[in-house]
C-alpha positions as CSV (number, residue, x, y, z in Angstrom):
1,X,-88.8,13.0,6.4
2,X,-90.5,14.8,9.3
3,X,-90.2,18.3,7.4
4,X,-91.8,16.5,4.5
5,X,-94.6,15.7,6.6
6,X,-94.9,19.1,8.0
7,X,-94.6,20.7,4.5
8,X,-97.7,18.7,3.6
9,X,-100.4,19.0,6.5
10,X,-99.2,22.6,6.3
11,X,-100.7,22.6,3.0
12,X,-103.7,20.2,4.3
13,X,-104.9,22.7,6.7
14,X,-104.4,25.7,4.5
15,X,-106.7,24.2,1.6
16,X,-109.4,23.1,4.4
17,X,-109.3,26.7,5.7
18,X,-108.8,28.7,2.6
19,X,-111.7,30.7,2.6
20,X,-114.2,30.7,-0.6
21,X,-115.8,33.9,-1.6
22,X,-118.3,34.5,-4.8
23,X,-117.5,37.2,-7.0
24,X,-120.1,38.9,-8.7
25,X,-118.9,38.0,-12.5
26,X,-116.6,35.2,-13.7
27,X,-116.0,34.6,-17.5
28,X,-116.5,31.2,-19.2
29,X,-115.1,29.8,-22.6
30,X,-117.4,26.1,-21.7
31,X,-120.6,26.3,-21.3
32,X,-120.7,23.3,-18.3
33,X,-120.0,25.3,-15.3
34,X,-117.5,23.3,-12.3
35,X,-116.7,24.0,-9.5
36,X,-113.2,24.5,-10.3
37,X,-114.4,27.5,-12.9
38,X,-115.3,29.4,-9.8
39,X,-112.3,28.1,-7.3
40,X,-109.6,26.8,-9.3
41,X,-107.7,25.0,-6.3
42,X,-110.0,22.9,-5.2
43,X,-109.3,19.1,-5.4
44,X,-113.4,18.3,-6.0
45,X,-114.8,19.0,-9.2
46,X,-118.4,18.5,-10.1
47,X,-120.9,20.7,-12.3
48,X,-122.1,23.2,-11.3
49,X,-124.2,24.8,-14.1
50,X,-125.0,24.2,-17.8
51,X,-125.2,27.8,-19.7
52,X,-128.2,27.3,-22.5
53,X,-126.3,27.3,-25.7
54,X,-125.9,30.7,-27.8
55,X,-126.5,32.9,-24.3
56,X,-123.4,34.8,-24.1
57,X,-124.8,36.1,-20.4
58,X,-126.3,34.1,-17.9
59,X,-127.1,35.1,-14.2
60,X,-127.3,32.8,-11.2
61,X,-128.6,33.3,-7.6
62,X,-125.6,33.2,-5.3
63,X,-127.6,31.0,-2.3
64,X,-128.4,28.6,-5.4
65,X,-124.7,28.1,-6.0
66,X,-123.9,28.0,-2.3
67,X,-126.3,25.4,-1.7
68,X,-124.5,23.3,-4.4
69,X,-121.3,23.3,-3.0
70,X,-122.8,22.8,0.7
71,X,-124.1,19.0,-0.4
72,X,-120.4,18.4,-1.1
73,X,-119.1,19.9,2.4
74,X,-117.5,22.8,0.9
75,X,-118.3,26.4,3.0
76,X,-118.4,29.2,0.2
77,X,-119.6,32.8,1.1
78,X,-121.9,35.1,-0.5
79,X,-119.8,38.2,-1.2
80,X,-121.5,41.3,-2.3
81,X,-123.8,40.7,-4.9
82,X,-127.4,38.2,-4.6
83,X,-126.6,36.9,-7.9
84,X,-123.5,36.1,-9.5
85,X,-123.3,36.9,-13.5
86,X,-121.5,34.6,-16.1
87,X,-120.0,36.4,-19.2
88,X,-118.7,34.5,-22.0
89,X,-114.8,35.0,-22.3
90,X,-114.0,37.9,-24.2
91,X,-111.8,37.5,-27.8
92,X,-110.8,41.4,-27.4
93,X,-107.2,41.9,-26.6
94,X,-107.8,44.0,-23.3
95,X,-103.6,44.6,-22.8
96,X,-104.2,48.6,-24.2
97,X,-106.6,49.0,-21.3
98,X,-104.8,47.5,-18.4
99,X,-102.3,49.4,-19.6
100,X,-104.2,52.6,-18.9
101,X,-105.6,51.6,-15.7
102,X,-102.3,50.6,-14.4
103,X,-101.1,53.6,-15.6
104,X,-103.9,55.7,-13.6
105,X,-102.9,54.0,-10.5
106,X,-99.7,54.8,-10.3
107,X,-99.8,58.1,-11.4
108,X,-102.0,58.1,-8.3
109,X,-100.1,56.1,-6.2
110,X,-96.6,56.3,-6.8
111,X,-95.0,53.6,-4.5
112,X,-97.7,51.0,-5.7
113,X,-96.8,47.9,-6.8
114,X,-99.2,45.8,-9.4
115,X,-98.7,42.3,-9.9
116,X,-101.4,42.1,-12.4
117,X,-105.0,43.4,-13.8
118,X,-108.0,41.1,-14.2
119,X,-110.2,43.3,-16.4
120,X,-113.8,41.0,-17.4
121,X,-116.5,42.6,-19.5
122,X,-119.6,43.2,-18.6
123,X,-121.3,42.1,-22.0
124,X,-119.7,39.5,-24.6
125,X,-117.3,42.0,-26.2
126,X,-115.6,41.0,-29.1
127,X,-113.1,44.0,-29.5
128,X,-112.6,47.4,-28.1
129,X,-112.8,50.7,-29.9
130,X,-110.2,51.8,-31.4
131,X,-110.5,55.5,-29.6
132,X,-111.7,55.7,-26.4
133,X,-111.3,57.5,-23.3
134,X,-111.3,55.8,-19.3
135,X,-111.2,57.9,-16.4
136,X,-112.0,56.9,-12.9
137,X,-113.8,58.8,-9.7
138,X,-111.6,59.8,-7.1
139,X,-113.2,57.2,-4.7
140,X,-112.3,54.3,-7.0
141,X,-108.9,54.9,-6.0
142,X,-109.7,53.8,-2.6
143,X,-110.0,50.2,-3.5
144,X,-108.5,47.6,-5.3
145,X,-111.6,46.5,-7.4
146,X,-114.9,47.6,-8.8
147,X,-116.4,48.9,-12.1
148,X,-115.2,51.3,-14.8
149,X,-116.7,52.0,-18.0
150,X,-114.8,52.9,-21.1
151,X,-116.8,55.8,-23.7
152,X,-115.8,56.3,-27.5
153,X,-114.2,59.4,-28.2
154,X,-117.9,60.0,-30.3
155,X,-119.8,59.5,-26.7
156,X,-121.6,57.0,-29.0
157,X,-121.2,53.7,-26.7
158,X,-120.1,52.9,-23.5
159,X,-118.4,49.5,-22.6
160,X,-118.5,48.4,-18.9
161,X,-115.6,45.9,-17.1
162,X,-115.6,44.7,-13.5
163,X,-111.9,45.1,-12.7
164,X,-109.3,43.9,-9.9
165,X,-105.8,44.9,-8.9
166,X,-103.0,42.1,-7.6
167,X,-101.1,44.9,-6.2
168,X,-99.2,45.7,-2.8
169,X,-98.7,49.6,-1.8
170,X,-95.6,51.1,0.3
171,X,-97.8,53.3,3.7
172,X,-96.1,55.4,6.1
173,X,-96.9,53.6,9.6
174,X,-95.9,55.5,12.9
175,X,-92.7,54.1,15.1
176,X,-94.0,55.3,18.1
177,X,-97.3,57.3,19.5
178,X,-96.9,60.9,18.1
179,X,-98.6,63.9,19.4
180,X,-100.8,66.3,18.1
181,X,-98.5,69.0,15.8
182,X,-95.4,66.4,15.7
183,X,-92.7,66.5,13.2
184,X,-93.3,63.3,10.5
185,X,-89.7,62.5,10.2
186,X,-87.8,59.1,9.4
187,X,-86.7,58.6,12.8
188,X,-90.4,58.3,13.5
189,X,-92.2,56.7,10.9
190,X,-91.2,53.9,8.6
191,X,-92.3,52.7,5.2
192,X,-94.8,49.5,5.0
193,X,-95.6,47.0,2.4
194,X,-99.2,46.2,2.7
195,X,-101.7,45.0,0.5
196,X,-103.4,47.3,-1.8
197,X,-107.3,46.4,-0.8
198,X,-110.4,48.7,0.5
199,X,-108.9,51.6,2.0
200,X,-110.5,53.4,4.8
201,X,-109.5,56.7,3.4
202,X,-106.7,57.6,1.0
203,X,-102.6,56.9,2.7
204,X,-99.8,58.9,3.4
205,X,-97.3,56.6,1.3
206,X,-94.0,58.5,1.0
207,X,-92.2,61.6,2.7
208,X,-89.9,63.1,0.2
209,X,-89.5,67.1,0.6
210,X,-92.3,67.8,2.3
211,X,-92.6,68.6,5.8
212,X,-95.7,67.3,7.3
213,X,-97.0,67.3,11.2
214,X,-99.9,65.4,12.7
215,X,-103.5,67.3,12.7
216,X,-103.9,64.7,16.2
217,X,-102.3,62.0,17.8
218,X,-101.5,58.7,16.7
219,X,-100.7,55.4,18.5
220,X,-97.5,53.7,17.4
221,X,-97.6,51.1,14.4
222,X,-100.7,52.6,13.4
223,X,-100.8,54.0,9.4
224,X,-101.0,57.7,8.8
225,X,-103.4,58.9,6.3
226,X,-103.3,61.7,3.8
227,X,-106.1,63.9,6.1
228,X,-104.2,62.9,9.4
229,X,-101.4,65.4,8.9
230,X,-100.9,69.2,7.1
231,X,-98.1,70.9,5.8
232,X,-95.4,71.6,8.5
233,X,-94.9,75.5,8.7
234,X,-91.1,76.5,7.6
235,X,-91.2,78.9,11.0
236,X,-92.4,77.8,14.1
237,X,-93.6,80.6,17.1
238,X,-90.8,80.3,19.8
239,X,-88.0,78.8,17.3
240,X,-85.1,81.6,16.4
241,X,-85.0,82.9,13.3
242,X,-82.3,84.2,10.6
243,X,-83.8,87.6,9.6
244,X,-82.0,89.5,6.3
245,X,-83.0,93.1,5.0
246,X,-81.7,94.5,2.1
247,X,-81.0,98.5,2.2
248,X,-79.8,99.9,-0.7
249,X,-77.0,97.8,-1.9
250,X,-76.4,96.3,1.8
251,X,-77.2,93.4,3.5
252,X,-78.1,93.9,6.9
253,X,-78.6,90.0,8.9
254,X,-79.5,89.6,12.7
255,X,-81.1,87.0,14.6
256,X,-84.7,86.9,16.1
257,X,-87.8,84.9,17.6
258,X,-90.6,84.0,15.7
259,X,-94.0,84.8,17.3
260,X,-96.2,82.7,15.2
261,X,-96.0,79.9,12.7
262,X,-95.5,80.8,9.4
263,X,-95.7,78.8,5.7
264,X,-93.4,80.6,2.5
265,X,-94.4,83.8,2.0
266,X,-96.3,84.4,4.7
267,X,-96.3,87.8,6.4
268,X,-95.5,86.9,10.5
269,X,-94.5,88.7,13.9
270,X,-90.9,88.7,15.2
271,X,-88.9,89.8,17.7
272,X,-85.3,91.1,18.2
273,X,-83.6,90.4,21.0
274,X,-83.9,93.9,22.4
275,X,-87.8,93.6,22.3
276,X,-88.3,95.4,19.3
277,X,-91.4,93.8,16.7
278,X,-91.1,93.2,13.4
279,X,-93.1,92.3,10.2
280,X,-91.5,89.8,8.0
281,X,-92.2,87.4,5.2
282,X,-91.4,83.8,5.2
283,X,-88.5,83.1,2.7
284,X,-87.5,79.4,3.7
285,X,-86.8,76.7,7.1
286,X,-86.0,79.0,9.8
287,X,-85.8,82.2,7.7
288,X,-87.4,85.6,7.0
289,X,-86.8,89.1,5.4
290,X,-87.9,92.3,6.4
291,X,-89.5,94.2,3.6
């Protein structure tokens, strides 16, 4: 009985705390606007709005709407936009374009996770093009909503849709505070589910093959970004070296210092271990050949 009772003022408090936040475009299929259209969970419903009849578009100031639900106690925040803009609901069958969208995501992200994609026109739209092409700016990639436009293949007509991502994305978070020029390794980072929202700048979300190392340091539990680190070199100056030269039909293979870092195929300084330099070109981790 007490967990019950727990169970249920747990989900008291979290519907008098929920926060409620305007979005700048909601669809409608009827015309009387509650205030359940806009927040679904709430226990109070009451009109809002009436949509004049044949207006497939209608546009509302966001304090206006606020005020309304204010005179019934209910705290709802502005968002971005001053007005918010009501599109009739959309016959077209929108499942092509997710489709793409999601597809563009991933292919950008390839640990991301989508739950779903809200997709709402911009104008009543009644059905899509048959061709068309969608592309999205670099920047758009950063967030998990915004605007994209669709264009016919003819460049006749272009169709705009605010869209949204449900989605979580796996980020590479630091264990511990690494320096400057440190190894990113899995005994030092770890892999984080977080959710996919407005990032700061695009994430570092998986290791794989390549070697990175820090650019600078970074505190511990802290996520590492794509411009935070570089490509490890395969050398590193002071680390010994496997060093091959090919004479004729010999191999000739020694050991040696490297002087500098080096990436593949780069041309670097070594040194034998009776002093003697050397010029020799990168040929993988730890390795060169003198040419």
């Amino acid at each position: 009985m007490a967990s019950r009772y727990l169970i249920l003022m747990i989900l008291l408090l979290s519907s008098l705390f929920a926060e409620h936040r305007l979005r700048p475009i909601y669809t409608y299929s009827d015309s009387t606007i509650y205030s359940t259209t806009l927040f679904p969970s709430l226990k109070e419903r009451f009109r809002l709005i009436t949509i004049p009849k044949g207006k497939k578009k209608h546009k509302v100031s966001a304090e206006e709407l606020i005020t309304m639900f204010s005179k019934h106690k209910i705290t709802v925040k502005k968002g971005r936009s001053r007005f918010i803009t009501f599109v009739k609901k959309s016959p077209a069958d929108l499942s092509s374009l997710k489709s793409k969208v999601t597809t563009l995501y991933k292919q950008h992200y390839p640990s991301i996770h989508i739950q779903a994609v809200t997709l709402i026109p911009r104008a009543y739209t009644t059905t899509l093009p048959k061709d068309y092409t969608l592309s999205l700016k670099e920047r758009d990639f950063r967030r998990n909503r915004g605007t994209l436009y669709i264009r016919t293949t003819t460049h006749a007509q272009k169709i705009f849709f605010d869209y949204h991502l449900d989605a979580k994305i796996d980020v590479i978070h630091t264990k511990q505070t690494l320096e400057r020029k440190a190894e990113i390794t899995r005994f030092n980072t770890t892999s984080r589910t977080v959710a996919f929202e407005l990032l700061k700048e695009e994430p570092l979300t998986s290791i794989g093959t390549q070697q990175y190392r820090l650019k600078h340091k970074i505190k511990a539990n802290r996520p590492i970004g794509v411009r935070d680190v570089e490509s490890s070199p395969m050398v590193k100056r002071g680390k010994p070296l496997a060093v091959s030269i090919h004479s004729g039909g010999l191999l000739i293979e020694f050991a040696a210092v490297a002087l500098e870092d080096g990436a593949l195929h780069d041309i670097i300084s070594i040194r034998k271990h009776d002093g003697q330099r050397l010029r020799a070109k990168v040929t993988g981790i730890n390795s060169v050949e003198v040419e």
